[in-house]
C-alpha positions in Angstrom: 25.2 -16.3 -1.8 26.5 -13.6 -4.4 23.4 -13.1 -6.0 21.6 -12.0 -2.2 24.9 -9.9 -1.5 24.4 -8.1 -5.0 20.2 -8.0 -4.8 20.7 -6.3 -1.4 23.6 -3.9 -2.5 20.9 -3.2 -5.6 18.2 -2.6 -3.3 20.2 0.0 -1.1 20.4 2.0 -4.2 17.0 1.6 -5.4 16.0 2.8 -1.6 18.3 5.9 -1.9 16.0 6.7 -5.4 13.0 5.9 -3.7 14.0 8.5 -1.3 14.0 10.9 -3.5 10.6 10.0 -5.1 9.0 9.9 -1.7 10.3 13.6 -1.3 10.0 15.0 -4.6 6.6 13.2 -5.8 4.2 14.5 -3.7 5.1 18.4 -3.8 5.1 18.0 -7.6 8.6 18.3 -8.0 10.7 16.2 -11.0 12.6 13.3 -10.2 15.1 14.3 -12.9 15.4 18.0 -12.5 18.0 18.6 -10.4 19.4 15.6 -11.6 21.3 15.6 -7.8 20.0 15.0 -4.4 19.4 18.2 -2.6 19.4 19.1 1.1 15.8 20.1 2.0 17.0 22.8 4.4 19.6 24.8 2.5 18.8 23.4 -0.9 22.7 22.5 -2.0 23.6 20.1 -3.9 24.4 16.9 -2.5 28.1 15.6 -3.7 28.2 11.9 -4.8 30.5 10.7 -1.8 27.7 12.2 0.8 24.8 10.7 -0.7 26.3 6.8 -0.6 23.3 4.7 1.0 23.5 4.1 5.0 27.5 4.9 4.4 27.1 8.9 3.8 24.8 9.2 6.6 26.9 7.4 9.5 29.8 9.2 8.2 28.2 12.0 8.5 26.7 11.7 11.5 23.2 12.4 10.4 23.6 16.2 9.3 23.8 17.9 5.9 27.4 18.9 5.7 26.6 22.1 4.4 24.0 23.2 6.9 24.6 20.8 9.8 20.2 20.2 9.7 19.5 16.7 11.2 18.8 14.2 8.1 15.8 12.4 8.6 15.8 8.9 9.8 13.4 8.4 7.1 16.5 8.2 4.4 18.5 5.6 5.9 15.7 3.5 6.5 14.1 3.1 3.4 17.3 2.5 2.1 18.1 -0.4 4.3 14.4 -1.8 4.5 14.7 -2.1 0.5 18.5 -3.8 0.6 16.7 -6.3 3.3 13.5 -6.8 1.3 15.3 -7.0 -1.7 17.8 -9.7 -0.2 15.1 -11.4 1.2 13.3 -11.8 -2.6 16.1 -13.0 -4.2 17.0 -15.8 -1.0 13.6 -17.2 -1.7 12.9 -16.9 -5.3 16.0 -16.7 -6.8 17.2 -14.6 -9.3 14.3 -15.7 -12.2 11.5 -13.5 -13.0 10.1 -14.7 -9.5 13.1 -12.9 -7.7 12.2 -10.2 -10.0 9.0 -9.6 -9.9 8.7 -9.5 -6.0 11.5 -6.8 -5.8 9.6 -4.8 -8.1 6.6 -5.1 -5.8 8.5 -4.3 -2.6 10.1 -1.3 -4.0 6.8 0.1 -5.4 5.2 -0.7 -1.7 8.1 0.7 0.3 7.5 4.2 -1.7 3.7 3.6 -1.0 4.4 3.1 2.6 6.3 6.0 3.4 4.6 8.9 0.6 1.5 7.9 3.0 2.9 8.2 6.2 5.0 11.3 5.4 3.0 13.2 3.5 -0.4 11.4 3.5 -0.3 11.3 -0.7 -0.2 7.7 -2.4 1.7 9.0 -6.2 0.0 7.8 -9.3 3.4 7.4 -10.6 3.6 4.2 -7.5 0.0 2.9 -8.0 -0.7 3.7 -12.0 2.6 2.9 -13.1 2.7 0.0 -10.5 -0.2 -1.3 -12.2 0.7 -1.0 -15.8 4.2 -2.8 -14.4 1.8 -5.7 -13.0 0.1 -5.8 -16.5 3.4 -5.8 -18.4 4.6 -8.9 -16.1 1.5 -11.1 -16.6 1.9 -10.9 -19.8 5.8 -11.7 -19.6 5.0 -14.4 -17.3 1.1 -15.2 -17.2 0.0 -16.9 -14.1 -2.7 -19.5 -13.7 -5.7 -18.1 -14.3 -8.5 -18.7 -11.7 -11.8 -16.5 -12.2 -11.2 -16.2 -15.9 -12.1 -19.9 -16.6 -15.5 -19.4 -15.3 -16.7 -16.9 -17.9 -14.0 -17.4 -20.6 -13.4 -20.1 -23.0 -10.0 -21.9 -22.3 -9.4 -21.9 -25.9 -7.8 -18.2 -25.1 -4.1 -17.9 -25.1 -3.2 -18.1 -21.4 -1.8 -14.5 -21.3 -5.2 -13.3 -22.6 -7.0 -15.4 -19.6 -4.4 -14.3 -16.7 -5.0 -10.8 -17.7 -8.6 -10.9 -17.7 -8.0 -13.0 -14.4 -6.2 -10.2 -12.5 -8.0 -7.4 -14.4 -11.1 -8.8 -12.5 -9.8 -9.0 -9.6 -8.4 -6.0 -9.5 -12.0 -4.2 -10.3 -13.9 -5.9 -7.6 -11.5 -5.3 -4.7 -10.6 -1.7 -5.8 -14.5 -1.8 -6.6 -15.3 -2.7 -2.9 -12.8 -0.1 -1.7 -14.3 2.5 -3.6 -17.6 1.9 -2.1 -16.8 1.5 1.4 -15.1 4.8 1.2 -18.1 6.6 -0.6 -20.7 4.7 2.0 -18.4 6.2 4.8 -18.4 9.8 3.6 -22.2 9.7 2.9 -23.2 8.5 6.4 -19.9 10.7 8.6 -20.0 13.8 5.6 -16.4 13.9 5.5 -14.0 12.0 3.3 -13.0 8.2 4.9 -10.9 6.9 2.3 -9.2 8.6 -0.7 -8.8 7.3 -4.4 -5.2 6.7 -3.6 -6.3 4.0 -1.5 -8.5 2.4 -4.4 -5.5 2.9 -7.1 -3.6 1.4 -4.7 -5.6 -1.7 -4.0 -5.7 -2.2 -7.8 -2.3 -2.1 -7.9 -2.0 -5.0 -5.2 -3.8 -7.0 -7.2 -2.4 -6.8 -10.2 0.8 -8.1 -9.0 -0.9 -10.6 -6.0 -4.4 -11.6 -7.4 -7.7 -11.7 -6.1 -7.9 -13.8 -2.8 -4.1 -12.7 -2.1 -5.2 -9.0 -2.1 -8.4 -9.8 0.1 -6.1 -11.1 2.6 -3.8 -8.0 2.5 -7.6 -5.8 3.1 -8.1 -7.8 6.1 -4.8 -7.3 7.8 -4.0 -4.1 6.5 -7.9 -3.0 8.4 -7.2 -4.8 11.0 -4.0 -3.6 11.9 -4.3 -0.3 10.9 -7.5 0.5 13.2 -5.7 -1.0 16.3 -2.4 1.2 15.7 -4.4 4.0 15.0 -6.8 4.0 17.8 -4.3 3.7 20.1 -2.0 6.1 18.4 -4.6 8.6 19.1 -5.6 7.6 22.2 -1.9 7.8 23.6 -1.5 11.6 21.4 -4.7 12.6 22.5 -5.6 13.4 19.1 -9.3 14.3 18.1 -10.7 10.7 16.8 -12.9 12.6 14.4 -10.5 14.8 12.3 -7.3 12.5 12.5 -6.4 11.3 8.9 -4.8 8.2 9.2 -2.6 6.8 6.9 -4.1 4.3 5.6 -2.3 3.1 2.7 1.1 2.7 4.8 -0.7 -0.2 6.8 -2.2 -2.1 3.2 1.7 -1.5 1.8 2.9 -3.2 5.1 0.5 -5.7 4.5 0.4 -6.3 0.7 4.3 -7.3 1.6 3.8 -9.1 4.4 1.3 -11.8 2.3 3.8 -11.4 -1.1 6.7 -12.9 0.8 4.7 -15.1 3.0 2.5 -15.8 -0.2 3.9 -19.8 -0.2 3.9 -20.5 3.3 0.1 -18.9 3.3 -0.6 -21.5 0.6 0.9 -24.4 2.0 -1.0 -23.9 5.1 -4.4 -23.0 3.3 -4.4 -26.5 1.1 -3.9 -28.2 4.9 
Protein backbone atom coordinates (compact mmCIF):
# COMPACT_ATOMS: atom_id res chain seq x y z
CA UNK A 1 0.00 0.00 0.00
CA UNK A 2 3.06 2.38 0.75
CA UNK A 3 4.82 1.76 -2.24
CA UNK A 4 1.43 2.99 -4.48
CA UNK A 5 1.06 6.03 -2.00
CA UNK A 6 4.88 6.89 -2.57
CA UNK A 7 4.78 5.93 -6.69
CA UNK A 8 1.82 8.32 -6.97
CA UNK A 9 3.35 11.17 -4.66
CA UNK A 10 6.48 10.46 -7.23
CA UNK A 11 4.46 10.79 -10.15
CA UNK A 12 2.82 14.19 -9.00
CA UNK A 13 6.29 15.57 -9.16
CA UNK A 14 7.45 14.03 -12.15
CA UNK A 15 3.93 15.68 -13.76
CA UNK A 16 4.82 19.08 -12.34
CA UNK A 17 8.48 18.63 -14.45
CA UNK A 18 6.68 17.39 -17.28
CA UNK A 19 4.93 20.56 -17.14
CA UNK A 20 7.58 22.40 -17.63
CA UNK A 21 8.99 20.32 -20.51
CA UNK A 22 5.64 20.41 -22.33
CA UNK A 23 6.02 24.44 -22.01
CA UNK A 24 9.51 25.01 -22.49
CA UNK A 25 10.38 22.19 -25.14
CA UNK A 26 8.68 23.12 -27.97
CA UNK A 27 9.62 27.06 -28.05
CA UNK A 28 13.23 25.92 -27.67
CA UNK A 29 13.57 27.09 -24.33
CA UNK A 30 16.01 25.06 -21.58
CA UNK A 31 14.59 22.98 -19.09
CA UNK A 32 17.39 24.06 -16.73
CA UNK A 33 17.70 27.76 -17.37
CA UNK A 34 15.77 29.44 -15.17
CA UNK A 35 16.25 26.69 -13.02
CA UNK A 36 12.53 27.92 -11.42
CA UNK A 37 9.13 27.67 -12.78
CA UNK A 38 7.98 30.90 -14.33
CA UNK A 39 4.58 32.46 -14.92
CA UNK A 40 3.97 32.65 -18.66
CA UNK A 41 2.12 35.94 -18.35
CA UNK A 42 4.31 38.19 -16.23
CA UNK A 43 7.43 35.98 -16.42
CA UNK A 44 8.21 35.96 -12.33
CA UNK A 45 9.51 33.57 -10.68
CA UNK A 46 7.47 31.03 -9.18
CA UNK A 47 8.30 30.57 -5.27
CA UNK A 48 8.68 26.84 -4.12
CA UNK A 49 5.42 26.93 -1.77
CA UNK A 50 3.21 28.06 -5.04
CA UNK A 51 4.49 25.61 -7.41
CA UNK A 52 3.52 22.34 -4.91
CA UNK A 53 1.65 19.90 -7.40
CA UNK A 54 -2.39 20.15 -7.38
CA UNK A 55 -1.73 21.86 -3.69
CA UNK A 56 -0.39 25.38 -5.01
CA UNK A 57 -3.01 25.61 -7.59
CA UNK A 58 -6.23 24.93 -5.34
CA UNK A 59 -4.70 27.20 -2.82
CA UNK A 60 -4.33 29.45 -5.13
CA UNK A 61 -7.33 29.40 -6.79
CA UNK A 62 -6.04 28.92 -10.20
CA UNK A 63 -4.20 32.38 -10.67
CA UNK A 64 -0.54 33.38 -10.68
CA UNK A 65 -0.18 35.23 -7.44
CA UNK A 66 1.77 37.83 -8.93
CA UNK A 67 -0.38 38.65 -11.95
CA UNK A 68 -3.73 37.13 -10.99
CA UNK A 69 -3.69 35.31 -15.07
CA UNK A 70 -5.85 32.18 -14.93
CA UNK A 71 -3.31 29.03 -14.75
CA UNK A 72 -4.08 26.62 -17.27
CA UNK A 73 -5.92 23.56 -16.37
CA UNK A 74 -3.34 21.83 -18.40
CA UNK A 75 -0.83 22.01 -15.16
CA UNK A 76 -2.86 20.34 -12.67
CA UNK A 77 -3.85 17.76 -14.89
CA UNK A 78 -0.86 16.35 -16.06
CA UNK A 79 0.24 16.35 -12.74
CA UNK A 80 -2.52 14.28 -11.40
CA UNK A 81 -2.95 12.00 -14.63
CA UNK A 82 0.98 11.01 -13.97
CA UNK A 83 0.44 10.47 -9.81
CA UNK A 84 -2.72 8.17 -11.16
CA UNK A 85 -0.76 6.41 -13.96
CA UNK A 86 2.09 6.19 -11.90
CA UNK A 87 0.04 4.52 -8.96
CA UNK A 88 -1.67 2.49 -11.23
CA UNK A 89 2.06 0.91 -12.54
CA UNK A 90 3.27 0.26 -9.42
CA UNK A 91 -0.38 -1.53 -8.09
CA UNK A 92 0.01 -3.93 -11.00
CA UNK A 93 3.66 -4.47 -11.42
CA UNK A 94 5.09 -3.81 -8.36
CA UNK A 95 7.97 -2.01 -7.57
CA UNK A 96 10.58 -4.30 -9.81
CA UNK A 97 11.93 -3.09 -13.03
CA UNK A 98 8.24 -3.98 -14.32
CA UNK A 99 6.84 -1.13 -12.06
CA UNK A 100 9.69 0.77 -13.44
CA UNK A 101 9.69 0.50 -16.68
CA UNK A 102 5.90 1.22 -17.27
CA UNK A 103 6.21 4.60 -15.33
CA UNK A 104 8.99 5.52 -17.51
CA UNK A 105 6.68 4.88 -20.50
CA UNK A 106 3.68 6.69 -19.09
CA UNK A 107 5.65 9.71 -18.24
CA UNK A 108 7.40 9.94 -21.66
CA UNK A 109 3.61 9.39 -23.31
CA UNK A 110 1.83 11.86 -21.00
CA UNK A 111 4.57 14.67 -22.27
CA UNK A 112 3.88 13.26 -25.90
CA UNK A 113 0.20 13.61 -25.38
CA UNK A 114 0.01 17.02 -24.28
CA UNK A 115 3.30 18.83 -26.47
CA UNK A 116 0.90 17.49 -29.37
CA UNK A 117 -2.25 18.68 -28.42
CA UNK A 118 -0.91 22.09 -27.13
CA UNK A 119 1.44 23.01 -29.36
CA UNK A 120 1.13 20.39 -32.21
CA UNK A 121 5.19 19.45 -31.70
CA UNK A 122 6.16 15.78 -30.57
CA UNK A 123 10.10 16.85 -28.76
CA UNK A 124 12.88 14.65 -29.89
CA UNK A 125 14.00 14.95 -26.36
CA UNK A 126 10.39 12.52 -25.66
CA UNK A 127 10.69 10.28 -28.70
CA UNK A 128 14.71 10.04 -29.32
CA UNK A 129 15.52 9.95 -25.82
CA UNK A 130 12.47 7.77 -25.23
CA UNK A 131 13.85 5.39 -27.51
CA UNK A 132 17.45 5.28 -26.39
CA UNK A 133 15.69 4.79 -22.68
CA UNK A 134 13.80 1.69 -24.36
CA UNK A 135 17.22 0.47 -25.77
CA UNK A 136 19.01 1.00 -22.42
CA UNK A 137 16.06 -1.17 -20.64
CA UNK A 138 16.21 -4.25 -23.06
CA UNK A 139 19.36 -4.50 -22.48
CA UNK A 140 18.91 -4.16 -18.47
CA UNK A 141 16.14 -6.52 -18.76
CA UNK A 142 15.91 -8.32 -22.26
CA UNK A 143 12.60 -9.58 -23.14
CA UNK A 144 11.75 -12.77 -25.14
CA UNK A 145 12.70 -12.35 -28.37
CA UNK A 146 10.09 -13.13 -31.11
CA UNK A 147 11.06 -12.04 -34.84
CA UNK A 148 14.80 -12.30 -33.99
CA UNK A 149 14.77 -16.11 -33.86
CA UNK A 150 13.61 -16.35 -37.41
CA UNK A 151 16.72 -14.82 -38.92
CA UNK A 152 19.17 -15.04 -36.00
CA UNK A 153 20.97 -17.86 -34.61
CA UNK A 154 19.89 -18.54 -30.89
CA UNK A 155 23.33 -19.10 -30.05
CA UNK A 156 23.34 -14.98 -29.52
CA UNK A 157 23.26 -13.72 -26.05
CA UNK A 158 19.57 -13.00 -25.40
CA UNK A 159 20.18 -9.19 -24.98
CA UNK A 160 21.78 -9.27 -28.46
CA UNK A 161 18.42 -11.08 -29.91
CA UNK A 162 15.78 -8.82 -27.87
CA UNK A 163 17.48 -5.85 -29.30
CA UNK A 164 17.58 -6.97 -32.68
CA UNK A 165 13.86 -8.09 -31.87
CA UNK A 166 12.55 -4.61 -30.98
CA UNK A 167 15.03 -2.79 -33.25
CA UNK A 168 12.94 -4.62 -36.10
CA UNK A 169 10.09 -3.89 -35.04
CA UNK A 170 10.56 -0.69 -34.45
CA UNK A 171 11.79 -0.09 -38.33
CA UNK A 172 8.79 -1.72 -39.89
CA UNK A 173 6.05 0.03 -37.91
CA UNK A 174 7.85 3.44 -37.94
CA UNK A 175 8.66 2.24 -41.60
CA UNK A 176 4.94 1.88 -42.41
CA UNK A 177 4.23 5.20 -40.74
CA UNK A 178 6.61 6.93 -42.74
CA UNK A 179 5.10 5.70 -45.86
CA UNK A 180 1.58 6.23 -45.26
CA UNK A 181 2.41 9.73 -44.48
CA UNK A 182 4.60 10.34 -47.67
CA UNK A 183 1.79 8.38 -49.89
CA UNK A 184 -0.71 10.92 -48.31
CA UNK A 185 1.21 14.05 -49.15
CA UNK A 186 1.93 12.81 -52.70
CA UNK A 187 -1.69 12.12 -53.59
CA UNK A 188 -3.46 15.50 -51.15
CA UNK A 189 0.08 17.83 -51.81
CA UNK A 190 0.04 18.83 -48.37
CA UNK A 191 1.84 17.30 -45.46
CA UNK A 192 -0.54 14.19 -43.62
CA UNK A 193 1.66 13.05 -41.02
CA UNK A 194 4.86 14.57 -39.65
CA UNK A 195 8.26 12.78 -38.57
CA UNK A 196 7.24 13.26 -35.00
CA UNK A 197 4.64 10.83 -35.55
CA UNK A 198 7.23 8.21 -37.01
CA UNK A 199 9.95 8.94 -34.05
CA UNK A 200 7.20 8.54 -32.09
CA UNK A 201 5.96 5.13 -33.22
CA UNK A 202 9.59 3.91 -32.93
CA UNK A 203 9.57 4.90 -29.61
CA UNK A 204 6.39 2.79 -28.89
CA UNK A 205 7.96 0.04 -29.91
CA UNK A 206 10.92 0.02 -28.42
CA UNK A 207 9.35 -0.09 -25.10
CA UNK A 208 5.97 -2.41 -26.26
CA UNK A 209 7.26 -4.56 -29.32
CA UNK A 210 5.98 -5.22 -32.51
CA UNK A 211 2.36 -6.70 -32.46
CA UNK A 212 1.81 -4.43 -29.14
CA UNK A 213 2.63 -1.21 -31.11
CA UNK A 214 0.40 -2.42 -34.23
CA UNK A 215 -2.45 -2.58 -31.88
CA UNK A 216 -1.72 0.96 -30.38
CA UNK A 217 -1.78 2.13 -34.69
CA UNK A 218 -5.15 0.72 -34.88
CA UNK A 219 -6.80 2.34 -31.98
CA UNK A 220 -4.91 5.33 -31.93
CA UNK A 221 -6.42 5.71 -36.14
CA UNK A 222 -9.32 4.62 -35.15
CA UNK A 223 -10.05 6.79 -32.46
CA UNK A 224 -8.37 9.72 -33.49
CA UNK A 225 -10.38 10.02 -36.94
CA UNK A 226 -13.80 9.68 -35.10
CA UNK A 227 -12.79 12.51 -32.46
CA UNK A 228 -11.49 14.49 -35.00
CA UNK A 229 -14.23 14.41 -37.55
CA UNK A 230 -16.57 15.21 -35.22
CA UNK A 231 -14.47 17.73 -33.50
CA UNK A 232 -14.62 19.55 -36.67
CA UNK A 233 -17.85 18.93 -37.61
CA UNK A 234 -19.27 20.37 -34.22
CA UNK A 235 -16.35 23.61 -34.67
CA UNK A 236 -17.16 23.94 -38.05
CA UNK A 237 -13.55 23.81 -38.85
CA UNK A 238 -12.34 23.52 -42.58
CA UNK A 239 -11.80 19.51 -42.98
CA UNK A 240 -9.01 20.24 -45.34
CA UNK A 241 -6.51 22.57 -43.42
CA UNK A 242 -7.32 21.30 -39.84
CA UNK A 243 -4.06 19.66 -38.33
CA UNK A 244 -5.00 17.20 -36.07
CA UNK A 245 -3.03 16.09 -33.34
CA UNK A 246 -2.26 13.04 -34.04
CA UNK A 247 0.28 11.84 -31.83
CA UNK A 248 -1.93 12.81 -28.64
CA UNK A 249 -4.44 9.91 -29.73
CA UNK A 250 -1.25 7.04 -30.42
CA UNK A 251 0.10 8.38 -26.71
CA UNK A 252 -3.49 7.74 -25.33
CA UNK A 253 -3.35 4.63 -27.05
CA UNK A 254 0.24 3.34 -26.63
CA UNK A 255 -0.92 3.60 -22.68
CA UNK A 256 -3.99 2.32 -22.92
CA UNK A 257 -2.41 -1.32 -24.50
CA UNK A 258 0.93 -0.90 -21.93
CA UNK A 259 -1.31 -1.23 -18.85
CA UNK A 260 -3.92 -3.45 -20.45
CA UNK A 261 -0.80 -5.27 -22.16
CA UNK A 262 -1.66 -8.68 -19.72
CA UNK A 263 -5.24 -8.67 -19.85
CA UNK A 264 -4.90 -8.21 -23.96
CA UNK A 265 -2.74 -11.31 -23.69
CA UNK A 266 -4.71 -13.38 -21.62
CA UNK A 267 -7.64 -12.91 -23.88
CA UNK A 268 -5.58 -13.22 -27.22
CA UNK A 269 -4.11 -16.94 -26.11
CA UNK A 270 -8.20 -17.70 -25.49
Amino acid sequence: MWEIVIAAILGLMIGSFLNVCVYRMPRDISIGKPARSFCPACEKQIAWYDNIPLVSFVLLGGRCRSCGSAISWRYPLVEALTGLLFAVAVWKEGTAFAGVRLCLFAALMVGLVFSDLEERILPDEFTIGGAVVGVLLILWNPPEPALSRVFLPESWPKPALALADRVSGAAFSSGAMWGVGYAYQKLRRREGLGLGDVKMVMMIAMFLGLMATLQVLIVGSVVGSVIGILYVVVTRKDMASYQLPFGTFLGAAALLIAFLEREIAVRSAW
